[in-house]
PQR file of N, CA, C, O and H, with PARSE charges and radii, in Angstrom:
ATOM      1  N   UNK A   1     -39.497   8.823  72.864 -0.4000 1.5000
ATOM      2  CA  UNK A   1     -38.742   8.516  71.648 -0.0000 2.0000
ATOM      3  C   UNK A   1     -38.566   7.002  71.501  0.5500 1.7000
ATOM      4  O   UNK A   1     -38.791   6.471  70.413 -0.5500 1.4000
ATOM      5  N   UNK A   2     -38.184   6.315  72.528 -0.4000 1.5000
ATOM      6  CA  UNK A   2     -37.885   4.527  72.478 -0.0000 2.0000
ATOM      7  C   UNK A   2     -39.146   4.332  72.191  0.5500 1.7000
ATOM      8  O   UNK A   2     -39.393   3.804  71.107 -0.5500 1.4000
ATOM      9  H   UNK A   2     -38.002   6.746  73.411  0.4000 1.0000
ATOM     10  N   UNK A   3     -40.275   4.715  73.101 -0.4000 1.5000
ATOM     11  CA  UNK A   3     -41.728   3.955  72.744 -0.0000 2.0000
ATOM     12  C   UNK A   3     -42.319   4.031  71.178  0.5500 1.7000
ATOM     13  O   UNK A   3     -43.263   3.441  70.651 -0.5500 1.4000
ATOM     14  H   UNK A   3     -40.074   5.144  73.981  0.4000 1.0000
ATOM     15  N   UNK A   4     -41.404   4.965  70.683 -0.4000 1.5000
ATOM     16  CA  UNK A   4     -42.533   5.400  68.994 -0.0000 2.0000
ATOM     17  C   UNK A   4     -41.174   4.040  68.053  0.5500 1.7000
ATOM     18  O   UNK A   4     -41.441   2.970  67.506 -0.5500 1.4000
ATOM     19  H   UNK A   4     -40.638   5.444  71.110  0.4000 1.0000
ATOM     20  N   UNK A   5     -40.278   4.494  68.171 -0.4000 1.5000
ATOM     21  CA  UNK A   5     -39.394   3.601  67.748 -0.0000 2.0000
ATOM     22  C   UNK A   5     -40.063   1.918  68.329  0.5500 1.7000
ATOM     23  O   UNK A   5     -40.430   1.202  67.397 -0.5500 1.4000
ATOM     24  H   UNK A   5     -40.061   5.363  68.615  0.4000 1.0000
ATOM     25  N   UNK A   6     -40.150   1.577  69.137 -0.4000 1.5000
ATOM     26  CA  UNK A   6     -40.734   0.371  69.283 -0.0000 2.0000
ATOM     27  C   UNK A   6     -41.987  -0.038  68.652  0.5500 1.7000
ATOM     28  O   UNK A   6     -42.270  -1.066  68.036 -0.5500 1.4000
ATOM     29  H   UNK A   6     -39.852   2.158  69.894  0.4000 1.0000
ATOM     30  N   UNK A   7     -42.579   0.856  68.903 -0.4000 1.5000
ATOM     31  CA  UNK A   7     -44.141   0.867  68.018 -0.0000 2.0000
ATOM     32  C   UNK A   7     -43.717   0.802  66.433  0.5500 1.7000
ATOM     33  O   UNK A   7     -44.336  -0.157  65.971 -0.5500 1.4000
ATOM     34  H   UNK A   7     -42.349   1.691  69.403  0.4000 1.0000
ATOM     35  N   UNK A   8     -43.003   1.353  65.502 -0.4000 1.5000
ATOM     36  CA  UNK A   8     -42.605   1.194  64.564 -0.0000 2.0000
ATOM     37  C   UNK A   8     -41.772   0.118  63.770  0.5500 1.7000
ATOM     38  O   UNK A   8     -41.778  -0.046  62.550 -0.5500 1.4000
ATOM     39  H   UNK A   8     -42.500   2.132  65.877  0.4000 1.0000
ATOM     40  N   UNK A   9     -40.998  -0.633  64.789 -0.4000 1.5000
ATOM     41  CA  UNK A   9     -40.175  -2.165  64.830 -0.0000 2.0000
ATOM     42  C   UNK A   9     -41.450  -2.741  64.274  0.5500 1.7000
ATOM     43  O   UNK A   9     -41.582  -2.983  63.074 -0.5500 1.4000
ATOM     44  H   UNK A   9     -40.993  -0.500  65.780  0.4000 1.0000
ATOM     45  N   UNK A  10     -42.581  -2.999  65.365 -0.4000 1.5000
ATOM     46  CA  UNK A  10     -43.637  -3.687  65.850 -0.0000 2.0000
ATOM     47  C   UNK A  10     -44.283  -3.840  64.042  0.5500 1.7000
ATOM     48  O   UNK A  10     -44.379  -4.850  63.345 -0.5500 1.4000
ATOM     49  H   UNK A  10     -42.474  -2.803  66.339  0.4000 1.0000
ATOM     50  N   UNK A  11     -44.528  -2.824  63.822 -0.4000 1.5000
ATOM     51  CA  UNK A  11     -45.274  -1.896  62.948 -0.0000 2.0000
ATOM     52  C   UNK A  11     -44.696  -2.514  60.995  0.5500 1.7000
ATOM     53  O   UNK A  11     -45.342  -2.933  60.035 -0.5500 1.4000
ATOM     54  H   UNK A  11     -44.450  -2.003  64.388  0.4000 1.0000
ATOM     55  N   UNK A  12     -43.570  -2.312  61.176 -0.4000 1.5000
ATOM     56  CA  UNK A  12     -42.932  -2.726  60.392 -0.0000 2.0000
ATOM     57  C   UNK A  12     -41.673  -3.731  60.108  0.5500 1.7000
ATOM     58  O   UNK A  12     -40.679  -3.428  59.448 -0.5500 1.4000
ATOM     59  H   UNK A  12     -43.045  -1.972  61.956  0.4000 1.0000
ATOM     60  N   UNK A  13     -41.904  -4.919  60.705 -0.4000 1.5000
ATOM     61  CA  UNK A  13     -41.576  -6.518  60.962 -0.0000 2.0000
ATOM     62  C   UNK A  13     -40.334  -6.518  59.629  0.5500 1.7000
ATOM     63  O   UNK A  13     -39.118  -6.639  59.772 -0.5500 1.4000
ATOM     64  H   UNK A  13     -42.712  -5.166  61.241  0.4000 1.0000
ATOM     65  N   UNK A  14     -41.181  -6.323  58.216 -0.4000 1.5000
ATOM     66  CA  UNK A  14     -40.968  -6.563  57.327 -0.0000 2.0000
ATOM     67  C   UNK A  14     -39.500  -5.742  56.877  0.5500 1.7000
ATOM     68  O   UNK A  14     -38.579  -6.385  56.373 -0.5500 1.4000
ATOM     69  H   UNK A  14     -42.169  -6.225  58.099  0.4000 1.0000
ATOM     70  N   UNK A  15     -39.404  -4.380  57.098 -0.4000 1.5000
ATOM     71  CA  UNK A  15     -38.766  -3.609  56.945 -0.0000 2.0000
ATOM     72  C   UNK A  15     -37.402  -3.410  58.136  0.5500 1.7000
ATOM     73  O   UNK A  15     -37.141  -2.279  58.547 -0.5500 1.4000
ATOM     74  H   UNK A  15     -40.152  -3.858  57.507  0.4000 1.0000
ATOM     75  N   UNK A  16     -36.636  -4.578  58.591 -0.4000 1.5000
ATOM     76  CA  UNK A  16     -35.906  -4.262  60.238 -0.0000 2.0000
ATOM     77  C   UNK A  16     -34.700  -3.793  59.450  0.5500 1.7000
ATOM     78  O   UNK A  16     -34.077  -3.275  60.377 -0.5500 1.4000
ATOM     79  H   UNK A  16     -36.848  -5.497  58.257  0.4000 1.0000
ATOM     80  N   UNK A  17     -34.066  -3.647  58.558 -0.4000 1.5000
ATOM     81  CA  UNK A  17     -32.695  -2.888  58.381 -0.0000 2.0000
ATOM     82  C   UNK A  17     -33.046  -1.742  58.088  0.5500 1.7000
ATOM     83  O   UNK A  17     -32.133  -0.965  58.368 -0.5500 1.4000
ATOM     84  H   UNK A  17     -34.573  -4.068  57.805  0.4000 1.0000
ATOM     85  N   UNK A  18     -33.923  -1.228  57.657 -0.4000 1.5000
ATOM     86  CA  UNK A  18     -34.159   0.384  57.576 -0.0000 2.0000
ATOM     87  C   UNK A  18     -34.910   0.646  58.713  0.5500 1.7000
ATOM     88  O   UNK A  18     -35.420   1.766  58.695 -0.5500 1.4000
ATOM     89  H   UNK A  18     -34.665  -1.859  57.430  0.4000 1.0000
ATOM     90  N   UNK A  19     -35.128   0.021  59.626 -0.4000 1.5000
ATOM     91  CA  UNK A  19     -35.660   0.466  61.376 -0.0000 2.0000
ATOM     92  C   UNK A  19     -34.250   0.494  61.721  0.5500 1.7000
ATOM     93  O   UNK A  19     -33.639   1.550  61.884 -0.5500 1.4000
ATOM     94  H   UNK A  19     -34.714  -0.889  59.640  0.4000 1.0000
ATOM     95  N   UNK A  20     -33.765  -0.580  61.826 -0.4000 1.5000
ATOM     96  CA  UNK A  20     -31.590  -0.166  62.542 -0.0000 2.0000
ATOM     97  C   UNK A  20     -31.371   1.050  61.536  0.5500 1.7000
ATOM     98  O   UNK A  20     -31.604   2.030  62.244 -0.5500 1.4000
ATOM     99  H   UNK A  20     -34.262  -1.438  61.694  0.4000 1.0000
ATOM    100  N   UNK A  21     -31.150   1.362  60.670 -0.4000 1.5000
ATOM    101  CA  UNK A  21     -30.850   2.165  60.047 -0.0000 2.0000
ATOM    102  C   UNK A  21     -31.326   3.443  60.901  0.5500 1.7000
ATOM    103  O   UNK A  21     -30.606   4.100  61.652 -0.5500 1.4000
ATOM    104  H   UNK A  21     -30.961   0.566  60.095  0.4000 1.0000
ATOM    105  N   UNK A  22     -32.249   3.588  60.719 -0.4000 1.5000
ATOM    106  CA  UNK A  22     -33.081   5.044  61.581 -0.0000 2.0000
ATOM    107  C   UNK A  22     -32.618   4.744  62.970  0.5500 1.7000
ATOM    108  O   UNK A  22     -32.512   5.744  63.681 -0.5500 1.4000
ATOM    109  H   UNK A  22     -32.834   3.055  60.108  0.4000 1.0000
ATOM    110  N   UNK A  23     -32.294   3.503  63.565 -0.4000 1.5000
ATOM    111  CA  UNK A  23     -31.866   3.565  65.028 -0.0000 2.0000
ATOM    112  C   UNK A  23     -30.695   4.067  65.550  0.5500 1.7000
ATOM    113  O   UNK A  23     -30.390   4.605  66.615 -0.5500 1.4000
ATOM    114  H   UNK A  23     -32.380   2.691  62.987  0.4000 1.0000
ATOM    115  N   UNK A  24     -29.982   3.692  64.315 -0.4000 1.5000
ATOM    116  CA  UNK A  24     -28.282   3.877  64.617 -0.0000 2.0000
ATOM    117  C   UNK A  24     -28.409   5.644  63.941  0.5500 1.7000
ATOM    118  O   UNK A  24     -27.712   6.486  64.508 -0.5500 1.4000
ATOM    119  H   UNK A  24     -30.230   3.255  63.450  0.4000 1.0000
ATOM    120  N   UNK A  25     -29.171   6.029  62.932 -0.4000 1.5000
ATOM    121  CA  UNK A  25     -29.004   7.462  62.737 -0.0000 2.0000
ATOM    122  C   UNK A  25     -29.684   8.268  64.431  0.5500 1.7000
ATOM    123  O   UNK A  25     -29.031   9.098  65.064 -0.5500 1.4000
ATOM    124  H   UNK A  25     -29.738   5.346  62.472  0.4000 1.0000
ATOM    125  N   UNK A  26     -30.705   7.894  64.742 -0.4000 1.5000
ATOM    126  CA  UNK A  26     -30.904   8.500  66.646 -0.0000 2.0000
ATOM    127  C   UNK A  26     -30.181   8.469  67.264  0.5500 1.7000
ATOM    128  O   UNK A  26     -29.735   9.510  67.746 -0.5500 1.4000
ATOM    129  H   UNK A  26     -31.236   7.221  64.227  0.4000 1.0000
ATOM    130  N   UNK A  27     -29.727   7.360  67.547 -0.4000 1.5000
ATOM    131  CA  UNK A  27     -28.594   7.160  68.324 -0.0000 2.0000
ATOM    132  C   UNK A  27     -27.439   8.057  68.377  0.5500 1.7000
ATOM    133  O   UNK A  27     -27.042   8.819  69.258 -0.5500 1.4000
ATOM    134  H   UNK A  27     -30.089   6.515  67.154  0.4000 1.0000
ATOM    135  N   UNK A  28     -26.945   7.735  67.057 -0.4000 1.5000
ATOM    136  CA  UNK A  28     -25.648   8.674  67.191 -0.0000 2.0000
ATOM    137  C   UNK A  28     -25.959  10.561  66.870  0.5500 1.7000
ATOM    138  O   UNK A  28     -25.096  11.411  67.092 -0.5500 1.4000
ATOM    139  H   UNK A  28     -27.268   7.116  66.341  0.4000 1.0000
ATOM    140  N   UNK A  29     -27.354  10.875  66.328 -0.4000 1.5000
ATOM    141  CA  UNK A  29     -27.985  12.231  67.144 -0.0000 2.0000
ATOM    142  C   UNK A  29     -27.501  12.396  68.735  0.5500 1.7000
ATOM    143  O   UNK A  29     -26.898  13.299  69.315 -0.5500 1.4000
ATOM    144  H   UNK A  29     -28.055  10.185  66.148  0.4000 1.0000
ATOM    145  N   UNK A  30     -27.979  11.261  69.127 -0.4000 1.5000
ATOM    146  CA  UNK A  30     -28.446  11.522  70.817 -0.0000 2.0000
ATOM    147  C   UNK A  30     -26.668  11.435  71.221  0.5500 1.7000
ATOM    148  O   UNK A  30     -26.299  12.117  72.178 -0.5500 1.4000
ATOM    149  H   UNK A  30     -28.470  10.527  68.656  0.4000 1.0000
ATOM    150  N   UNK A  31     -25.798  10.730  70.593 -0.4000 1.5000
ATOM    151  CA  UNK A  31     -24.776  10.721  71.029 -0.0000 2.0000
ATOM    152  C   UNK A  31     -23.862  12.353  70.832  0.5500 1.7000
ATOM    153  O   UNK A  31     -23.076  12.835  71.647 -0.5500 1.4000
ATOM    154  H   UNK A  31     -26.097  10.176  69.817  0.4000 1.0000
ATOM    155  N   UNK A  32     -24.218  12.850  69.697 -0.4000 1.5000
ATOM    156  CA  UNK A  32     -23.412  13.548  69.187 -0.0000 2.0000
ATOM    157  C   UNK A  32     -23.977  15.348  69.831  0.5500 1.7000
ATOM    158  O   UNK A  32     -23.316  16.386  69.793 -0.5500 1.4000
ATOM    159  H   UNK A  32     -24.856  12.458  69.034  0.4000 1.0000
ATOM    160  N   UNK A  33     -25.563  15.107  70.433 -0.4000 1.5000
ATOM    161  CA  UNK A  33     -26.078  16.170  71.345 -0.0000 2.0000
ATOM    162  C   UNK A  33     -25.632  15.514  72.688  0.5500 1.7000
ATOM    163  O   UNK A  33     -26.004  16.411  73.444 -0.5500 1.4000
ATOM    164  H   UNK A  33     -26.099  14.264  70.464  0.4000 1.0000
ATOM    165  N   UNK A  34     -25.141  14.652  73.431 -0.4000 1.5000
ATOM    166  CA  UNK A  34     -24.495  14.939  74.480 -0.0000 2.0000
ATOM    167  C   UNK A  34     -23.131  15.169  73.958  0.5500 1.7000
ATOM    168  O   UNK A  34     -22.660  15.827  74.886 -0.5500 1.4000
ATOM    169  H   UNK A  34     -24.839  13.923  72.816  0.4000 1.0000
ATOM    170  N   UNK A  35     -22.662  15.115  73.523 -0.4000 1.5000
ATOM    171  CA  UNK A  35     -20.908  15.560  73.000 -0.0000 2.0000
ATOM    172  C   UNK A  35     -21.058  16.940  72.992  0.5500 1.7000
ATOM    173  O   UNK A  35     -20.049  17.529  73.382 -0.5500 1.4000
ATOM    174  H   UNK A  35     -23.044  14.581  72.769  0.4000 1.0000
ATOM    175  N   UNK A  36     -22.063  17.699  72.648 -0.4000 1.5000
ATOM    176  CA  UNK A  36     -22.201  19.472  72.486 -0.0000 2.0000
ATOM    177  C   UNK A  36     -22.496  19.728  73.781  0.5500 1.7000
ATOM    178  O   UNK A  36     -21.807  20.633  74.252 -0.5500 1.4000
ATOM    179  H   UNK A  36     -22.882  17.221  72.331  0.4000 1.0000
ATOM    180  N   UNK A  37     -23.204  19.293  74.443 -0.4000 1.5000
ATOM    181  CA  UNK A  37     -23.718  19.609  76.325 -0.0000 2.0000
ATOM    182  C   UNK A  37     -22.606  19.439  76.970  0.5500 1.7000
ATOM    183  O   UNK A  37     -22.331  20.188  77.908 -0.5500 1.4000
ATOM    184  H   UNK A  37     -23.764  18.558  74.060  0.4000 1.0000
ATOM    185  N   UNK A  38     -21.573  18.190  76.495 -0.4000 1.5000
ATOM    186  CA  UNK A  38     -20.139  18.297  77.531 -0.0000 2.0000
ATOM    187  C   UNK A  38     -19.164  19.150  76.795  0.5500 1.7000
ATOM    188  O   UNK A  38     -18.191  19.544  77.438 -0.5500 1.4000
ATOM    189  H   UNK A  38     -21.797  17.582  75.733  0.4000 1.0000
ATOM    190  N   UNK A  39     -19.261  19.451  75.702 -0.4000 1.5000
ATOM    191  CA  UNK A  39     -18.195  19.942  75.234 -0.0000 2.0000
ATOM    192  C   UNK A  39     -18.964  21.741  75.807  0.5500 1.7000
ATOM    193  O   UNK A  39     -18.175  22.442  76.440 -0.5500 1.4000
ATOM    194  H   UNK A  39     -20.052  19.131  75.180  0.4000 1.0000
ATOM    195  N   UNK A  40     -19.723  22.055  75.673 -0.4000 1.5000
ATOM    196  CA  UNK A  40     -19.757  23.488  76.014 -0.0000 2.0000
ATOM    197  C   UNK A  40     -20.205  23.686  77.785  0.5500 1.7000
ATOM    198  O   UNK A  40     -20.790  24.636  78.305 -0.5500 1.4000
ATOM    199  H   UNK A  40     -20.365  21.485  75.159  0.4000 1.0000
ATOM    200  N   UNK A  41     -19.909  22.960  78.152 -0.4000 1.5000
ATOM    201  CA  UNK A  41     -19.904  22.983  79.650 -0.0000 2.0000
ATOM    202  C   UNK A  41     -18.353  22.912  79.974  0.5500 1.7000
ATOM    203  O   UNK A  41     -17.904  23.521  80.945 -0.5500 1.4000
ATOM    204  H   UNK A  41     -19.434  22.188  77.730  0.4000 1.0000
ATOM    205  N   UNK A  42     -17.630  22.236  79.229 -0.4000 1.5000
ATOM    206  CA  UNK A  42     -16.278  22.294  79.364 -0.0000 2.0000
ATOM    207  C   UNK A  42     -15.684  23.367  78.860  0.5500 1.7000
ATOM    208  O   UNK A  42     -14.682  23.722  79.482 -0.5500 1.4000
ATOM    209  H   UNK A  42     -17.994  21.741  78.440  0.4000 1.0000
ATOM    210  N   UNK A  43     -16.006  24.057  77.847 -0.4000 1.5000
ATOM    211  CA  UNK A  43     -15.960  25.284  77.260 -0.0000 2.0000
ATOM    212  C   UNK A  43     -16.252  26.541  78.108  0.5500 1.7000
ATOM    213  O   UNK A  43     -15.624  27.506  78.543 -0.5500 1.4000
ATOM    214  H   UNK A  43     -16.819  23.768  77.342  0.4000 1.0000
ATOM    215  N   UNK A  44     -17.138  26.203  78.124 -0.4000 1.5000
ATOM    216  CA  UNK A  44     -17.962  28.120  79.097 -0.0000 2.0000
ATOM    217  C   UNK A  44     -18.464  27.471  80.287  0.5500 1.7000
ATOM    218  O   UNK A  44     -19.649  27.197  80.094 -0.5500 1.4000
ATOM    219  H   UNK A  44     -17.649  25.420  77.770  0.4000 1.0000
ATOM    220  N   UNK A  45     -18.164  27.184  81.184 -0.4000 1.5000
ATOM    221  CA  UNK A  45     -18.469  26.323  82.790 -0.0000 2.0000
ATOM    222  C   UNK A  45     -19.030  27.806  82.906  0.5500 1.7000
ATOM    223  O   UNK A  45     -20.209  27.727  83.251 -0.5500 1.4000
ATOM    224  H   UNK A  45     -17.201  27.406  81.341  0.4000 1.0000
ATOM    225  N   UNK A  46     -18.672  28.999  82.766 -0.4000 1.5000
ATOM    226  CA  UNK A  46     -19.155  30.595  83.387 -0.0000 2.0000
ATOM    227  C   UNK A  46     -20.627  30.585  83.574  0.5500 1.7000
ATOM    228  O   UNK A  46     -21.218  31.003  84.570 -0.5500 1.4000
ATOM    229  H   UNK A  46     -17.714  29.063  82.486  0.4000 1.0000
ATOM    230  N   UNK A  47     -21.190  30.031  82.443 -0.4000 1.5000
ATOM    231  CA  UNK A  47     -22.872  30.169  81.846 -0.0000 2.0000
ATOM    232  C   UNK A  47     -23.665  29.205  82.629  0.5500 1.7000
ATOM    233  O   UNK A  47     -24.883  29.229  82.806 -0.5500 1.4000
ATOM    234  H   UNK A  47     -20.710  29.692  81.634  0.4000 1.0000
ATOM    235  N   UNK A  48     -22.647  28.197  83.155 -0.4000 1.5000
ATOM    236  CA  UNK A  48     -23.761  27.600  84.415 -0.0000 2.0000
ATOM    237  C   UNK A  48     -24.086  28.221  85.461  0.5500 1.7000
ATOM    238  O   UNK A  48     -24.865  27.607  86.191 -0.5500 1.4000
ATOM    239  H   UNK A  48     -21.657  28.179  83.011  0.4000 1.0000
ATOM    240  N   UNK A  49     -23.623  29.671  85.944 -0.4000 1.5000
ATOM    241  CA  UNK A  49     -23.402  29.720  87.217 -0.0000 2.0000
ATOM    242  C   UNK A  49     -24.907  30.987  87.083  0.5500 1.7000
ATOM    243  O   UNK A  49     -25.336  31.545  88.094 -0.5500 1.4000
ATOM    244  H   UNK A  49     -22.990  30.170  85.352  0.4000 1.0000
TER
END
């Protein structure tokens, strides 16, 4: 995922606030899917076992 995102910076020089734009929308994906992995591990700990 970082490497295609880098390749795309690279790619499109011209365009860097709509590359942050798409970075900060991943980001806070990736933030907001670990918030569901701790929150339902804190939730149902049962389903790990």
């Amino acid at each position: 995922m970082g490497l295609i995102l880098i390749i795309l910076a690279k790619g499109s020089s011209g365009h860097k606030m709509k590359f942050i734009t798409h970075l900060g929308f991943y980001l806070s994906l990736a933030a907001a899917l670990i918030f569901a992995i701790v929150f339902f591990m804190d939730v149902f700990p049962l389903t790990l076992k």
